[in-house]
N, C-alpha and C positions, 0 to 999 in steps of 0.2 A: 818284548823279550821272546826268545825263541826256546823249547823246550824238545831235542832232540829225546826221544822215547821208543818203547819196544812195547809190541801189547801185552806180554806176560810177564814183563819185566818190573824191577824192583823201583824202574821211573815213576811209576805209578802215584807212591808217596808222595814227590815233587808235584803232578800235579795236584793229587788233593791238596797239599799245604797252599800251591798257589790259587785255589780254589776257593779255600778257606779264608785267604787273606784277601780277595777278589783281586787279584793279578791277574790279568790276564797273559796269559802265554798260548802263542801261535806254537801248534804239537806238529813237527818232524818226524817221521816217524821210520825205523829203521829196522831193515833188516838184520837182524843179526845174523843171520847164517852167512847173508856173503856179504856183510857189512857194505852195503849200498843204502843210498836214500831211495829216494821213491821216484826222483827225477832220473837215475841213474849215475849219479854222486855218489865216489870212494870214500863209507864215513872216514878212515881213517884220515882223510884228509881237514876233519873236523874237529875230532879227536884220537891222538898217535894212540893212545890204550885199546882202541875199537871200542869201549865199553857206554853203557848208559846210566845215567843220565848225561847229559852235556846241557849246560843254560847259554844260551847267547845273549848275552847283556848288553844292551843299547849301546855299547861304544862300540859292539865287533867281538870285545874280547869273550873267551869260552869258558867258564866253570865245570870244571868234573866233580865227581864223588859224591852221591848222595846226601851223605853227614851236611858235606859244607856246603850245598846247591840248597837244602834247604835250612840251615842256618841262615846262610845270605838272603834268602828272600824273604827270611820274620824280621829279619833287620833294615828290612826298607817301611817294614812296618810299624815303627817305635810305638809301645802300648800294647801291644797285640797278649794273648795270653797262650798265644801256641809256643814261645821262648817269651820266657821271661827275661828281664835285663838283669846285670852283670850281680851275681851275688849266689847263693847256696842252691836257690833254685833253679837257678840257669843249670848249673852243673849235673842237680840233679835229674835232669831231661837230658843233657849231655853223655850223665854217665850210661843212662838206658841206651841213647843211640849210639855208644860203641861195643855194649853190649849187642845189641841186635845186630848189627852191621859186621862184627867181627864172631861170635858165639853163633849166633841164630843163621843170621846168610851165608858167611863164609864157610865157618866152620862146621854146620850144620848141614841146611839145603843144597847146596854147591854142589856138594862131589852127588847128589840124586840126581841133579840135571845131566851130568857130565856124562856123554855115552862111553868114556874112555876108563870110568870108574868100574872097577872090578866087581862083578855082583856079590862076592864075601863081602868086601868094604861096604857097599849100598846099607847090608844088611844092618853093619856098622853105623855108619851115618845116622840111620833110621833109627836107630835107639839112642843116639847123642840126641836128634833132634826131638823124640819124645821126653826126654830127660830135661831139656830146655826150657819147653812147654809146659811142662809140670810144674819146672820153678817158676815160669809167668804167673802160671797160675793160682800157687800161692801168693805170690804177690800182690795180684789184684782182691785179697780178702780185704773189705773192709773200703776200697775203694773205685769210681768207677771206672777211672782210666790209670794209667803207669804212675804217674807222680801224685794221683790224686783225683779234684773234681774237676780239673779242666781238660779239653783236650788238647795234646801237644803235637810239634814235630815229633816227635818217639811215637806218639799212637800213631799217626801218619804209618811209621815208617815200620812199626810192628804189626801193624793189622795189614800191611802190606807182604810182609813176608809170610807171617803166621796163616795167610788164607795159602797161601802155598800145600798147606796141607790137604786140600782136596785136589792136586793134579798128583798128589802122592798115595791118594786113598788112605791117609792118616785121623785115623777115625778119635775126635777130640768130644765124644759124649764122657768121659772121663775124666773131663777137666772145666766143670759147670761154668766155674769163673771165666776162665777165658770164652768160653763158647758165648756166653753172656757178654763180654767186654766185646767180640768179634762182631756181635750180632748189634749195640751200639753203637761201634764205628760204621760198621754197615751200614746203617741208617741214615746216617748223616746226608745234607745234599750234597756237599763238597765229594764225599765219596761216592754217591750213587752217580751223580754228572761225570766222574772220574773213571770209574769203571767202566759205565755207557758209552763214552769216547773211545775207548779201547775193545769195547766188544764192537763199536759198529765197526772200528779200522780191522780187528780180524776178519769180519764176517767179506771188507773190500780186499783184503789180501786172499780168504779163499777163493771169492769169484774169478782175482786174477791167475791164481795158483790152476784154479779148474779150466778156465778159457787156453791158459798158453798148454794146457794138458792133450785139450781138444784142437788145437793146431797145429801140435807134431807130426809131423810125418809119421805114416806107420812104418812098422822094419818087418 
């Protein structure tokens, strides 16, 4: 399977889950600014939303949206304890990842990325999204990860967002539990191999960014 990804992007859960579940996925890796691949392929022509993730599944066909790219891929793995099977607890990992996905990403970090977002609004945003993170953080009293003592697609896809807070300078010494839960997931090999993957692909996109810099014509 193919794992179409962005290095700062919210892909990043997909692959620690496929990670965790030792899948392997060959990582695509994409531009977002001018939605190109890296051969010079229109992603839109991969997927019509321009967005990431995208999974290319062994028959051809494409899976979008995070939520269900990594639902689908604990379900090729029956017994796993990143989703549980059908019952209170499935849901309850389910309910956190539409929480995070809709509260945390959307409606939270989103419009901080957005250069079109009005710096009143940012200001805005920035205190939805500390408001968010507070209530993480009580939640994790008494527990080491979202549902509990296992780790799930939800942590996956929270400690994916929630490290967002250091390209915002959101300073989360305030919030022990989570800083504690973060530094946890952090650890993991599934995440640190996951991260690593996507630092070396930035570090190949600035060499490329700096070389085509150094071959313009001067004016």
């Amino acid at each position: 399977m193919k794992l179409y990804h962005e290095v700062r992007g919210c892909s990043l859960a997909v692959d620690i889950v496929a990670r965790e579940l030792q899948l392997p996925l060959a990582l695509e890796w994409v531009d977002m600014k001018t939605k190109r691949l890296e051969d010079g392929r229109d992603y839109f022509s991969v997927n019509s939303k321009g967005t990431v993730p995208t999974l290319e599944m062994p028959d051809g066909q494409h899976l979008s949206e995070g939520c269900i790219v990594m639902q689908y891929l604990a379900d090729q793995c029956p017994g796993n304890t990143l989703l549980p099977a059908a019952g209170l607890p499935r849901y309850r990992v389910l309910e956190w990842m539409s929480f995070i996905a809709a509260d945390l990403h959307k409606g939270g970090f989103m419009p901080l990325f957005k250069a079109v977002t009005p710096p009143e609004y940012k200001a805005i945003a920035r205190r939805i999204v500390e408001a968010k993170l507070q209530w993480v953080d009580e939640q994790l009293a008494g527990r080491s990860f979202l549902t509990g003592e296992h780790f799930t697609i939800a942590d996956a896809h929270c400690y994916t967002i929630a490290m967002w807070t250091r390209a915002h300078a959101i300073d989360t010494q305030g919030w022990p539990r989570l800083e504690a839960y973060l530094a946890r997931c952090g650890a993991r090999p599934s995440v640190r191999a996951a991260e690593a993957a996507a630092a070396a692909q930035g570090v190949r996109e600035r060499e490329r960014a700096a070389a085509r810099a150094a071959a313009a014509p001067a004016h």
